[in-house]
C-alpha positions as CSV (number, residue, x, y, z in Angstrom):
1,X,16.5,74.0,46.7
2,X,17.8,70.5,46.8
3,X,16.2,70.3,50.8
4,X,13.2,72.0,49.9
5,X,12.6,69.0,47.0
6,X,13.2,66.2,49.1
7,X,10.7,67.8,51.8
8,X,8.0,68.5,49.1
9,X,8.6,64.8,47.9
10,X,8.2,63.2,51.6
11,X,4.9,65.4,51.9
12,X,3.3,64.1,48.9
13,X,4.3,60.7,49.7
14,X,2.8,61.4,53.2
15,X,-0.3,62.5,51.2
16,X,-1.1,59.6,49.6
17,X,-0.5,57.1,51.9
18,X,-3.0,59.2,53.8
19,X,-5.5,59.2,50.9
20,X,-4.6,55.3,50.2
21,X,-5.7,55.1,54.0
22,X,-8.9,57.1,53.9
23,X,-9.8,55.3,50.8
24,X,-9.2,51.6,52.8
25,X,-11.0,52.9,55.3
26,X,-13.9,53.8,53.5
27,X,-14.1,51.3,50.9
28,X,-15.6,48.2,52.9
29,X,-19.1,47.8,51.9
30,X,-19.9,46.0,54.9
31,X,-19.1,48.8,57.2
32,X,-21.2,51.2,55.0
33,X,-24.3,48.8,54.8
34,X,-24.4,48.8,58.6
35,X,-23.9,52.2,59.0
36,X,-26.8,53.5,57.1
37,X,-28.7,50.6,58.5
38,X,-30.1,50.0,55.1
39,X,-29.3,46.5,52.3
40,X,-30.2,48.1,48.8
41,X,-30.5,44.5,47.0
42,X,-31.7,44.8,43.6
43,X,-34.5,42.1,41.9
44,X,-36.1,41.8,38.5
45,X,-39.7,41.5,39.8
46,X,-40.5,39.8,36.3
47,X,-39.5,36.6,36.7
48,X,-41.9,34.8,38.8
49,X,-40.9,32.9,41.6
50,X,-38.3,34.4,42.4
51,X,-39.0,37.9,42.1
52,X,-42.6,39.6,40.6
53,X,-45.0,41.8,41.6
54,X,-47.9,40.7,43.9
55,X,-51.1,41.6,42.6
56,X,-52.7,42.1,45.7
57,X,-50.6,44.2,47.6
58,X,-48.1,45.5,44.4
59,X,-45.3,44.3,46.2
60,X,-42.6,42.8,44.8
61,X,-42.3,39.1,46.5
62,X,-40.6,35.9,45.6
63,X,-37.9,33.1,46.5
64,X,-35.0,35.6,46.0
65,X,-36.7,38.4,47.9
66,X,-36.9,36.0,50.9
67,X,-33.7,35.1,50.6
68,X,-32.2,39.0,50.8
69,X,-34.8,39.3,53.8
70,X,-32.2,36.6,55.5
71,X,-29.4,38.7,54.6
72,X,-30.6,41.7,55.6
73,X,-31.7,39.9,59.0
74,X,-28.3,38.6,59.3
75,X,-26.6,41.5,59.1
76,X,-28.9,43.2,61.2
77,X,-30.1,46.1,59.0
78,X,-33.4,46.4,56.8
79,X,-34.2,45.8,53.3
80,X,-35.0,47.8,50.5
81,X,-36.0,46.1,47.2
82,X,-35.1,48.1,44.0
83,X,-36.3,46.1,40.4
84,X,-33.9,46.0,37.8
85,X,-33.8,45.2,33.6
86,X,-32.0,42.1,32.7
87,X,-29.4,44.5,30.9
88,X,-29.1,47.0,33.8
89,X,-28.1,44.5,36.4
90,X,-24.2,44.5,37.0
91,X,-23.6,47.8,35.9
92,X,-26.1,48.8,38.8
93,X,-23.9,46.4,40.9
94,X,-20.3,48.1,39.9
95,X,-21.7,51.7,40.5
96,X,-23.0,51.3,43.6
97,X,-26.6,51.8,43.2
98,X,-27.3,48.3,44.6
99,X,-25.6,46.6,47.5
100,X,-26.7,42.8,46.2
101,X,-28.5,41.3,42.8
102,X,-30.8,38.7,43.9
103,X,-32.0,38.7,40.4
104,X,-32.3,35.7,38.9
105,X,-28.3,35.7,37.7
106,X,-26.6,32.9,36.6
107,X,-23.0,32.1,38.1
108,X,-20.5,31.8,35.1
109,X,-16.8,32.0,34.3
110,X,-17.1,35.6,32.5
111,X,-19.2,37.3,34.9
112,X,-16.5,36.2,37.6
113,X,-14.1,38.4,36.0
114,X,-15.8,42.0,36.8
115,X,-18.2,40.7,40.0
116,X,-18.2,38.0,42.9
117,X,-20.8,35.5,44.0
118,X,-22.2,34.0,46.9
119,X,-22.6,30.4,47.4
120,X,-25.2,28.8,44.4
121,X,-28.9,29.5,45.8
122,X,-30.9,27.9,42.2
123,X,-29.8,25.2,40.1
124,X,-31.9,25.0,36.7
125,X,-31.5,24.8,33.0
126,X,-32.3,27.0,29.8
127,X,-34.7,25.5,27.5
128,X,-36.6,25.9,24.6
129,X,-41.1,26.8,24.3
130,X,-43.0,26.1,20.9
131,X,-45.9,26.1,19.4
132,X,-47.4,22.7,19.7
133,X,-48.5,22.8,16.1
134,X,-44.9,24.0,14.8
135,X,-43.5,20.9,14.2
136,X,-40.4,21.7,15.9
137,X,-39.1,18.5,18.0
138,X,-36.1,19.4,19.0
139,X,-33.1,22.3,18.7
140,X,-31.0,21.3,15.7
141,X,-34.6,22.0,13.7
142,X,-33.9,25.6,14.9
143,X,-31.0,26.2,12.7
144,X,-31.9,29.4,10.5
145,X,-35.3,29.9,12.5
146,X,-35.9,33.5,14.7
147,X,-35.9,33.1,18.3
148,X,-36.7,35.4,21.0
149,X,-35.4,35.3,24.8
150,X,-34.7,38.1,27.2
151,X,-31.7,40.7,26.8
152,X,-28.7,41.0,28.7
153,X,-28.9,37.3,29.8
154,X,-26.6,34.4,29.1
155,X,-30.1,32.8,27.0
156,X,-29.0,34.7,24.0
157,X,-25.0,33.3,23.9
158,X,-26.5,30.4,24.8
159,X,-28.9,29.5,22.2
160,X,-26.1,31.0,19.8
161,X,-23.8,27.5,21.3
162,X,-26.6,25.2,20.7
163,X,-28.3,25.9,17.5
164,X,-26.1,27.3,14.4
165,X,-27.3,30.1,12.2
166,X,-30.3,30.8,14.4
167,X,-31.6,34.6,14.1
168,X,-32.1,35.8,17.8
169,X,-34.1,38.7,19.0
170,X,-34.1,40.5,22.7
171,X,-36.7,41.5,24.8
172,X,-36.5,43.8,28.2
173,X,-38.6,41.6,30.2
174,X,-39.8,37.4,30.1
175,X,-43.4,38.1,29.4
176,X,-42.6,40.9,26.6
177,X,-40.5,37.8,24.8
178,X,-43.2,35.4,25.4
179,X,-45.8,37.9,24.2
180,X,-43.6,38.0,21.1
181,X,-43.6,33.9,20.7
182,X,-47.6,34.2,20.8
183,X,-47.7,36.8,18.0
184,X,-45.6,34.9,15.8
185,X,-42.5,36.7,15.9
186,X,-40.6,33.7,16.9
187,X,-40.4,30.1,16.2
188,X,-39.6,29.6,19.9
189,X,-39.0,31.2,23.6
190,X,-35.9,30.8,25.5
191,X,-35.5,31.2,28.7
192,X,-34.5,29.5,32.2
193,X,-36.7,26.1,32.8
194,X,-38.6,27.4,36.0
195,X,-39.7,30.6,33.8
196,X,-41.1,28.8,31.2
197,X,-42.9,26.6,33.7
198,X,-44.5,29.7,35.6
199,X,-45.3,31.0,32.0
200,X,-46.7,27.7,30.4
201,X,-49.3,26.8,33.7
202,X,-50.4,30.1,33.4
203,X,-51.9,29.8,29.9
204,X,-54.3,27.3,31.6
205,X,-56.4,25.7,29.2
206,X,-54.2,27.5,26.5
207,X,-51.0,25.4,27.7
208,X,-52.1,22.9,25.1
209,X,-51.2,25.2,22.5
210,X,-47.6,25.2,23.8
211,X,-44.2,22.6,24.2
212,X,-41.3,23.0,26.1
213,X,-38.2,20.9,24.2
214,X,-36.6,18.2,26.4
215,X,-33.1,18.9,25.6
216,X,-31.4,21.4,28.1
217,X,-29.7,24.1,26.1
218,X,-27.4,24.7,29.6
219,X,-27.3,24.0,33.1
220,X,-27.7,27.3,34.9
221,X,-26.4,28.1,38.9
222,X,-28.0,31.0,40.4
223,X,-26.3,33.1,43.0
224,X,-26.4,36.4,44.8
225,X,-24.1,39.1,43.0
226,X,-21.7,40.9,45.3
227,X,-19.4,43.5,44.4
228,X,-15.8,42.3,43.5
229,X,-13.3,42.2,46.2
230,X,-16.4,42.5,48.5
231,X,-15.1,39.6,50.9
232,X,-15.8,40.4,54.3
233,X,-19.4,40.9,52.7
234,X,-19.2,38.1,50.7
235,X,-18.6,36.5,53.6
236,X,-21.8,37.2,55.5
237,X,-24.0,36.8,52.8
238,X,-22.5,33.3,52.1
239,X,-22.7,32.7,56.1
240,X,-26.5,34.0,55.8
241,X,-27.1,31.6,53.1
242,X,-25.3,28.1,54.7
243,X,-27.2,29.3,57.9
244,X,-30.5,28.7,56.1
245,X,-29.4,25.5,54.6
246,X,-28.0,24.4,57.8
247,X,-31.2,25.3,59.6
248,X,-33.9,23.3,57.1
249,X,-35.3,27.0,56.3
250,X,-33.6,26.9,52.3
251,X,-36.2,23.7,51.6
252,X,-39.1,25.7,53.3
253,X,-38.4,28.3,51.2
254,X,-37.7,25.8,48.1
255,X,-41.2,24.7,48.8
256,X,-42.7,27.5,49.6
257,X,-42.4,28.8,46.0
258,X,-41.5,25.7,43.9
259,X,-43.0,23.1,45.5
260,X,-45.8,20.7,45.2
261,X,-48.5,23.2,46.4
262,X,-47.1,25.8,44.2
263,X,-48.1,26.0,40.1
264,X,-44.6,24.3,39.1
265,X,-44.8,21.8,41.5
266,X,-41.9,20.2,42.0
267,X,-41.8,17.3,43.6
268,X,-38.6,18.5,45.7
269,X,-35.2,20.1,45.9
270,X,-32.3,18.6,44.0
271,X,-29.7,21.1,45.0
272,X,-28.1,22.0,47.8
273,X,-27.0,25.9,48.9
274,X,-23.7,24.8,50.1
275,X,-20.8,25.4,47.2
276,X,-20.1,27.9,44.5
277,X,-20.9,26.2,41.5
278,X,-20.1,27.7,38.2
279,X,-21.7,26.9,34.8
280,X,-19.0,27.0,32.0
Protein backbone atom coordinates (compact mmCIF):
# COMPACT_ATOMS: atom_id res chain seq x y z
CA UNK A 1 0.00 0.00 0.00
CA UNK A 2 2.80 2.12 1.20
CA UNK A 3 4.62 1.47 -2.60
CA UNK A 4 1.60 1.84 -4.35
CA UNK A 5 1.25 5.62 -2.61
CA UNK A 6 4.62 6.76 -3.30
CA UNK A 7 4.14 5.60 -7.07
CA UNK A 8 0.63 7.38 -7.29
CA UNK A 9 2.41 10.46 -5.70
CA UNK A 10 5.49 10.49 -8.31
CA UNK A 11 2.74 10.15 -11.19
CA UNK A 12 0.85 13.16 -10.22
CA UNK A 13 3.91 15.01 -9.67
CA UNK A 14 4.97 13.74 -13.17
CA UNK A 15 1.47 15.16 -14.23
CA UNK A 16 1.80 18.41 -13.43
CA UNK A 17 5.11 19.24 -14.32
CA UNK A 18 3.82 17.98 -17.64
CA UNK A 19 0.73 20.25 -17.51
CA UNK A 20 3.06 23.22 -16.07
CA UNK A 21 5.08 22.38 -19.36
CA UNK A 22 2.27 22.37 -21.83
CA UNK A 23 0.94 25.44 -20.27
CA UNK A 24 4.70 27.30 -20.77
CA UNK A 25 4.60 26.13 -23.91
CA UNK A 26 1.55 27.46 -24.92
CA UNK A 27 1.30 30.48 -23.09
CA UNK A 28 3.65 32.92 -25.28
CA UNK A 29 1.55 35.25 -27.06
CA UNK A 30 4.09 35.88 -29.50
CA UNK A 31 4.29 32.33 -30.73
CA UNK A 32 0.42 32.29 -31.10
CA UNK A 33 0.24 35.74 -32.96
CA UNK A 34 2.57 34.27 -35.53
CA UNK A 35 1.00 31.24 -35.83
CA UNK A 36 -2.36 32.24 -36.80
CA UNK A 37 -0.73 34.90 -38.89
CA UNK A 38 -3.22 37.40 -37.55
CA UNK A 39 -2.43 40.85 -34.79
CA UNK A 40 -6.03 41.40 -33.19
CA UNK A 41 -5.11 45.15 -31.87
CA UNK A 42 -8.09 46.77 -30.55
CA UNK A 43 -8.85 50.93 -31.17
CA UNK A 44 -11.62 53.21 -30.09
CA UNK A 45 -12.40 54.57 -33.51
CA UNK A 46 -13.96 57.72 -31.67
CA UNK A 47 -11.29 59.66 -30.80
CA UNK A 48 -10.10 61.37 -33.81
CA UNK A 49 -6.65 61.28 -34.80
CA UNK A 50 -5.76 58.51 -33.55
CA UNK A 51 -8.45 56.26 -34.21
CA UNK A 52 -12.11 57.16 -36.02
CA UNK A 53 -13.98 56.14 -38.68
CA UNK A 54 -13.35 57.50 -42.24
CA UNK A 55 -16.27 58.77 -43.78
CA UNK A 56 -15.45 57.87 -47.12
CA UNK A 57 -14.44 54.47 -47.07
CA UNK A 58 -16.05 53.62 -43.19
CA UNK A 59 -12.83 52.45 -42.22
CA UNK A 60 -11.42 52.97 -39.17
CA UNK A 61 -8.03 55.06 -39.65
CA UNK A 62 -5.77 57.20 -37.53
CA UNK A 63 -2.26 57.76 -35.84
CA UNK A 64 -2.62 54.63 -33.65
CA UNK A 65 -3.92 52.51 -36.48
CA UNK A 66 -0.73 53.36 -38.37
CA UNK A 67 1.22 52.64 -35.71
CA UNK A 68 -0.26 48.77 -35.13
CA UNK A 69 0.14 48.53 -39.11
CA UNK A 70 4.05 48.82 -38.05
CA UNK A 71 3.67 46.24 -35.56
CA UNK A 72 1.86 44.00 -37.44
CA UNK A 73 4.56 44.59 -40.38
CA UNK A 74 7.23 43.85 -37.89
CA UNK A 75 6.19 40.94 -36.83
CA UNK A 76 5.37 39.82 -40.09
CA UNK A 77 1.56 38.92 -39.77
CA UNK A 78 -1.55 41.06 -40.73
CA UNK A 79 -3.80 43.32 -38.94
CA UNK A 80 -7.16 43.29 -37.86
CA UNK A 81 -8.72 46.30 -36.19
CA UNK A 82 -11.44 45.64 -33.64
CA UNK A 83 -13.08 49.19 -31.91
CA UNK A 84 -13.48 49.16 -28.41
CA UNK A 85 -15.61 51.36 -25.43
CA UNK A 86 -13.49 53.35 -23.17
CA UNK A 87 -14.74 50.99 -20.31
CA UNK A 88 -14.27 47.68 -22.32
CA UNK A 89 -10.66 48.18 -22.99
CA UNK A 90 -8.26 46.14 -20.56
CA UNK A 91 -10.74 43.66 -19.73
CA UNK A 92 -10.73 42.89 -23.63
CA UNK A 93 -6.91 42.93 -23.15
CA UNK A 94 -6.80 40.29 -19.97
CA UNK A 95 -9.26 37.87 -21.70
CA UNK A 96 -7.64 37.60 -24.75
CA UNK A 97 -9.98 38.97 -27.17
CA UNK A 98 -7.35 41.59 -28.35
CA UNK A 99 -3.71 40.97 -28.81
CA UNK A 100 -2.74 44.98 -28.43
CA UNK A 101 -4.88 48.38 -27.29
CA UNK A 102 -3.77 51.06 -29.46
CA UNK A 103 -6.51 53.00 -28.00
CA UNK A 104 -5.79 56.16 -26.93
CA UNK A 105 -4.61 54.76 -23.13
CA UNK A 106 -2.75 56.62 -20.87
CA UNK A 107 0.43 54.91 -19.18
CA UNK A 108 -0.05 55.22 -15.31
CA UNK A 109 1.07 53.65 -12.06
CA UNK A 110 -2.33 51.64 -11.47
CA UNK A 111 -2.86 50.30 -14.80
CA UNK A 112 0.84 48.90 -14.47
CA UNK A 113 -0.30 46.58 -11.84
CA UNK A 114 -2.86 44.31 -14.01
CA UNK A 115 -1.22 45.13 -17.81
CA UNK A 116 2.25 46.17 -19.47
CA UNK A 117 3.15 48.87 -21.83
CA UNK A 118 5.19 49.59 -24.68
CA UNK A 119 7.50 52.46 -25.00
CA UNK A 120 5.23 56.09 -24.69
CA UNK A 121 3.93 56.77 -28.46
CA UNK A 122 1.60 60.34 -27.28
CA UNK A 123 2.52 62.80 -24.81
CA UNK A 124 -0.51 65.29 -24.08
CA UNK A 125 -2.56 66.68 -21.31
CA UNK A 126 -6.29 66.66 -19.98
CA UNK A 127 -8.04 69.77 -20.01
CA UNK A 128 -11.01 71.57 -19.51
CA UNK A 129 -13.93 73.02 -22.75
CA UNK A 130 -16.59 75.75 -21.80
CA UNK A 131 -19.03 77.74 -22.91
CA UNK A 132 -17.47 80.99 -23.85
CA UNK A 133 -20.30 82.91 -22.33
CA UNK A 134 -20.16 80.78 -18.87
CA UNK A 135 -17.97 82.80 -17.13
CA UNK A 136 -15.85 80.12 -16.09
CA UNK A 137 -11.95 81.12 -16.19
CA UNK A 138 -10.32 78.67 -14.75
CA UNK A 139 -10.83 75.08 -12.67
CA UNK A 140 -11.12 76.12 -9.02
CA UNK A 141 -14.61 77.99 -10.36
CA UNK A 142 -15.58 74.30 -11.00
CA UNK A 143 -16.00 73.37 -7.45
CA UNK A 144 -19.68 72.12 -6.98
CA UNK A 145 -20.42 72.53 -10.81
CA UNK A 146 -21.52 69.08 -13.13
CA UNK A 147 -19.00 67.96 -15.49
CA UNK A 148 -19.05 65.48 -18.18
CA UNK A 149 -15.94 63.47 -19.77
CA UNK A 150 -15.81 59.91 -21.04
CA UNK A 151 -16.16 56.64 -18.81
CA UNK A 152 -13.63 54.26 -17.96
CA UNK A 153 -10.83 56.87 -18.52
CA UNK A 154 -8.45 58.39 -16.02
CA UNK A 155 -10.46 62.08 -17.06
CA UNK A 156 -12.90 61.26 -14.40
CA UNK A 157 -10.21 60.55 -11.26
CA UNK A 158 -8.66 63.20 -12.65
CA UNK A 159 -10.92 66.02 -12.61
CA UNK A 160 -11.91 64.45 -9.10
CA UNK A 161 -7.77 65.64 -8.03
CA UNK A 162 -8.13 68.98 -9.50
CA UNK A 163 -11.34 70.48 -8.64
CA UNK A 164 -13.10 69.56 -5.09
CA UNK A 165 -16.78 68.76 -4.83
CA UNK A 166 -17.25 68.71 -8.56
CA UNK A 167 -20.38 66.49 -9.73
CA UNK A 168 -19.01 64.26 -12.65
CA UNK A 169 -21.07 62.45 -15.22
CA UNK A 170 -19.79 59.56 -17.83
CA UNK A 171 -20.34 59.13 -21.26
CA UNK A 172 -19.55 55.87 -23.62
CA UNK A 173 -17.98 57.81 -26.31
CA UNK A 174 -16.06 61.78 -26.65
CA UNK A 175 -18.72 63.11 -28.96
CA UNK A 176 -21.73 61.67 -26.74
CA UNK A 177 -20.04 63.85 -23.71
CA UNK A 178 -19.49 66.71 -25.83
CA UNK A 179 -23.06 66.49 -27.19
CA UNK A 180 -23.98 66.64 -23.54
CA UNK A 181 -21.74 69.97 -22.81
CA UNK A 182 -23.77 71.55 -25.90
CA UNK A 183 -27.21 70.66 -24.41
CA UNK A 184 -26.42 72.09 -21.17
CA UNK A 185 -25.90 69.11 -19.15
CA UNK A 186 -22.55 70.22 -18.11
CA UNK A 187 -20.71 73.24 -17.09
CA UNK A 188 -17.68 71.82 -18.92
CA UNK A 189 -16.03 68.80 -21.11
CA UNK A 190 -13.04 67.02 -20.15
CA UNK A 191 -11.06 65.23 -22.02
CA UNK A 192 -7.39 64.74 -23.40
CA UNK A 193 -6.01 68.21 -25.09
CA UNK A 194 -5.72 66.80 -28.83
CA UNK A 195 -9.62 65.62 -28.47
CA UNK A 196 -10.80 68.68 -27.56
CA UNK A 197 -8.79 70.34 -30.37
CA UNK A 198 -10.27 67.88 -33.07
CA UNK A 199 -13.70 68.62 -31.35
CA UNK A 200 -13.42 72.45 -31.01
CA UNK A 201 -12.13 73.13 -35.10
CA UNK A 202 -14.78 71.17 -35.97
CA UNK A 203 -17.55 73.48 -34.79
CA UNK A 204 -16.17 75.90 -37.38
CA UNK A 205 -17.73 79.14 -37.12
CA UNK A 206 -19.51 77.73 -33.92
CA UNK A 207 -15.86 77.40 -32.18
CA UNK A 208 -16.46 80.93 -30.96
CA UNK A 209 -19.06 79.72 -28.78
CA UNK A 210 -16.50 77.57 -26.98
CA UNK A 211 -13.04 77.83 -24.48
CA UNK A 212 -10.60 75.40 -23.70
CA UNK A 213 -9.07 76.40 -19.94
CA UNK A 214 -5.26 76.90 -20.01
CA UNK A 215 -4.44 75.05 -16.99
CA UNK A 216 -3.57 71.30 -17.59
CA UNK A 217 -5.62 69.12 -15.31
CA UNK A 218 -2.70 66.21 -15.97
CA UNK A 219 0.06 65.38 -18.22
CA UNK A 220 -1.02 62.25 -19.98
CA UNK A 221 1.65 59.42 -21.81
CA UNK A 222 0.06 57.24 -24.31
CA UNK A 223 1.23 53.76 -25.01
CA UNK A 224 0.36 50.50 -26.56
CA UNK A 225 -1.22 48.00 -23.93
CA UNK A 226 0.33 44.56 -23.89
CA UNK A 227 -0.70 41.81 -21.84
CA UNK A 228 1.21 41.40 -18.53
CA UNK A 229 4.20 39.21 -18.50
CA UNK A 230 3.90 39.50 -22.27
CA UNK A 231 7.84 40.25 -22.72
CA UNK A 232 9.12 38.67 -25.52
CA UNK A 233 6.04 40.52 -27.16
CA UNK A 234 6.60 43.46 -25.44
CA UNK A 235 9.66 43.29 -26.80
CA UNK A 236 8.89 43.50 -30.46
CA UNK A 237 6.34 45.87 -30.18
CA UNK A 238 8.77 48.22 -28.30
CA UNK A 239 11.57 47.23 -31.08
CA UNK A 240 8.68 48.07 -33.83
CA UNK A 241 8.13 51.32 -32.16
CA UNK A 242 12.12 52.60 -31.61
CA UNK A 243 12.53 51.31 -35.26
CA UNK A 244 10.10 54.05 -36.42
CA UNK A 245 11.57 56.66 -34.30
CA UNK A 246 14.99 55.63 -35.26
CA UNK A 247 13.95 55.65 -38.94
CA UNK A 248 12.27 59.47 -39.05
CA UNK A 249 8.91 57.56 -39.90
CA UNK A 250 7.32 58.38 -35.98
CA UNK A 251 7.49 62.42 -37.09
CA UNK A 252 5.91 61.55 -40.57
CA UNK A 253 3.37 59.97 -38.91
CA UNK A 254 3.24 62.84 -36.10
CA UNK A 255 2.63 65.06 -38.98
CA UNK A 256 0.74 63.23 -40.97
CA UNK A 257 -2.16 63.42 -38.42
CA UNK A 258 -1.18 66.31 -36.10
CA UNK A 259 0.71 68.47 -37.95
CA UNK A 260 0.52 71.86 -39.59
CA UNK A 261 -1.50 70.59 -42.64
CA UNK A 262 -3.83 68.75 -40.40
CA UNK A 263 -6.96 70.70 -38.38
CA UNK A 264 -4.89 70.84 -35.00
CA UNK A 265 -1.92 71.95 -36.51
CA UNK A 266 0.74 71.60 -34.48
CA UNK A 267 3.58 73.21 -35.24
CA UNK A 268 5.74 70.02 -34.42
CA UNK A 269 6.57 67.10 -32.16
CA UNK A 270 7.67 67.65 -28.65
CA UNK A 271 8.09 64.05 -27.70
CA UNK A 272 10.14 61.48 -28.42
CA UNK A 273 8.99 57.43 -28.76
CA UNK A 274 11.99 56.33 -27.04
CA UNK A 275 11.22 55.62 -22.98
CA UNK A 276 8.40 54.45 -20.91
CA UNK A 277 7.18 57.31 -19.36
CA UNK A 278 4.56 57.11 -16.67
CA UNK A 279 2.07 59.82 -15.50
CA UNK A 280 1.60 59.55 -11.69
Amino acid sequence: MQRNRHRLTHSLAALGLSLLALQAAHADQLDDIKKKGVLVVGVLGTDEPNSYIDAKTREIIGYEVDLARAIAAKLGVKLQIKQLAVAARIPELQQGHVDLLAASLTHNKEREAVIDFSLTTFVTGQKVLVKADSGIQNLQQLTGKKVVTIKGGTQEPNIRKAVPNVDVVTFETGPQAFQALQQGKGAAFVNDEVSLLDQHAKLGAGKDKYRILEQNISIEPLAIGIRKGEKRLKSEVDGALAGLEKSGEADKLFLKWYGPETRLQFPKRTFKIDSDKVES
